[in-house]
C-alpha positions in Angstrom: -56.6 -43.6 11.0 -55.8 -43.5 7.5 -52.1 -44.2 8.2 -50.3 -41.0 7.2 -49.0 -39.8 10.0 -47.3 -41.7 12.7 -47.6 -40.8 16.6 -44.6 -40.8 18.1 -43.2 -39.6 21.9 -42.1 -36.3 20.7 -45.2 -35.7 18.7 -46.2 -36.3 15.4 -44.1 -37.9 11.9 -45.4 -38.8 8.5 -45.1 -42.4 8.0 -43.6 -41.9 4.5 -41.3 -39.3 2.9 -43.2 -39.5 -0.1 -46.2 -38.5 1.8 -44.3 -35.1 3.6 -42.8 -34.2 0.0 -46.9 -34.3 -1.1 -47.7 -32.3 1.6 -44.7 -30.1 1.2 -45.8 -29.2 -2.5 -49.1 -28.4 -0.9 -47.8 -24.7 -0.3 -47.4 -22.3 -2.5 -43.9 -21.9 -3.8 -43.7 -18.0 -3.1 -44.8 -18.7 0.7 -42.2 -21.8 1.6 -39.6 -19.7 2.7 -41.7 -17.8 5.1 -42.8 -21.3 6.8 -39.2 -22.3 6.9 -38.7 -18.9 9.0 -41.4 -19.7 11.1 -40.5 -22.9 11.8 -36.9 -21.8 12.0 -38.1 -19.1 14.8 -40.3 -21.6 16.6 -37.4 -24.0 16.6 -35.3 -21.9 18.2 -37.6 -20.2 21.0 -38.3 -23.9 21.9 -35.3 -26.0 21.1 -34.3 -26.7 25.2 -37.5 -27.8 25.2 -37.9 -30.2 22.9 -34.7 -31.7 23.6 -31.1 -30.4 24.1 -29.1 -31.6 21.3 -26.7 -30.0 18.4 -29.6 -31.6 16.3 -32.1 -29.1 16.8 -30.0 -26.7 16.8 -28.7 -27.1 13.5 -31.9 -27.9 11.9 -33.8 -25.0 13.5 -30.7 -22.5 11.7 -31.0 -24.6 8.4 -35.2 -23.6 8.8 -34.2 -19.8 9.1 -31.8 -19.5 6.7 -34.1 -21.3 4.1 -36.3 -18.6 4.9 -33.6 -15.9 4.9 -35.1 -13.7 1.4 -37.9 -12.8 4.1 -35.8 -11.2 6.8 -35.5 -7.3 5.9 -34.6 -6.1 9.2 -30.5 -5.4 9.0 -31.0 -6.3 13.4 -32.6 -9.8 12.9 -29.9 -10.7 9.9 -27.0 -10.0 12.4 -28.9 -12.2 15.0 -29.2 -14.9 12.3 -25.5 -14.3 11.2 -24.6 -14.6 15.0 -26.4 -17.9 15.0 -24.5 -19.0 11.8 -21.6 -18.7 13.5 -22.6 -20.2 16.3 -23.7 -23.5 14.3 -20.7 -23.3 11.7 -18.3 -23.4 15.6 -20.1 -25.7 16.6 -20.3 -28.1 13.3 -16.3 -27.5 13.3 -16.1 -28.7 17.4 -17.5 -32.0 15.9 -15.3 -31.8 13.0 -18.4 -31.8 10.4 -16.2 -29.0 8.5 -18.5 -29.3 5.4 -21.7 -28.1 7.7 -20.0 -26.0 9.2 -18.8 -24.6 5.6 -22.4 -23.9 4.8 -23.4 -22.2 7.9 -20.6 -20.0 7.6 -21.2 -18.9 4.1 -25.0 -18.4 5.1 -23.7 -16.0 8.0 -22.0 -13.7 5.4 -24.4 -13.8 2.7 -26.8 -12.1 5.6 -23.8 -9.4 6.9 -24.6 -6.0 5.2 -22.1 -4.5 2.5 -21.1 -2.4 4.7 -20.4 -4.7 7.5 -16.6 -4.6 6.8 -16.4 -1.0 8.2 -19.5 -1.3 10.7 -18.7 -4.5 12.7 -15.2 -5.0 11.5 -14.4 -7.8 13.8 -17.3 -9.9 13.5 -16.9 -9.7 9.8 -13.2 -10.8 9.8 -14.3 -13.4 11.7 -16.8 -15.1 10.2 -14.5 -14.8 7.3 -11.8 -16.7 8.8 -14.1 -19.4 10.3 -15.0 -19.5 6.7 -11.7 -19.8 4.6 -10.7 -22.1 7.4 -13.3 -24.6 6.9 -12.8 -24.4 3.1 -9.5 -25.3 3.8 -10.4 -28.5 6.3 -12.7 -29.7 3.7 
């Protein structure tokens, strides 16, 4: 009723940006991370649902690596590294090579130091993915 938020098919939008960044500044710095991991998570449990699209799929690996400081567990990083590369391939398919750039480099900031003697061949991979889209860019 007051006009701040818009109703749309897929659910809910504010009706200005001005009024999300208010919102947005609502949360406690320290804590925004952790609500871009959760939203990340949610994003990614339900993306088919919501609709099946490279969209989603991007935005719901930007929300988890925002909120990539709060992952501890050296399992979930590789499944969010996996999922980097999965977006920066994908982001390269469509020749987006500067997205893809940036998924790619969020990928191995989350592989562990000793990820070049671990898992060997994902790690030369993602680096070459990498390099390769520095390149294109």
């Amino acid at each position: 009723n007051e006009g701040l938020i818009d109703h749309t098919i897929s659910g809910y939008s504010f009706a200005h940006d001005q009024i999300k960044l208010a919102v947005y500044c609502l949360i406690p710095e320290k804590e925004r991370g952790l609500w871009h991991l959760q939203l990340g998570i949610h994003l990614c449990v339900n993306a088919e649902k919501i609709t099946p699209s490279e969209n989603i799929f991007f935005l719901a690996v930007g929300q988890l690596n925002r909120g990539a400081l709060f992952v501890t567990d050296k399992h979930q990083k590789m499944e969010m590294a996996n999922l980097n590369v999965r977006a920066g391939k994908k982001a390269i398919s469509l020749g987006v090579y500067p997205l893809a750039t940036t998924f790619l480099e969020a990928g191995i900031n989350l592989l562990d130091e000793n990820s070049w003697e671990e898992i060997y061949d994902i790690t030369l991979n993602i680096y070459v993915l990498y390099v390769e889209t520095c390149y294109c860019n």
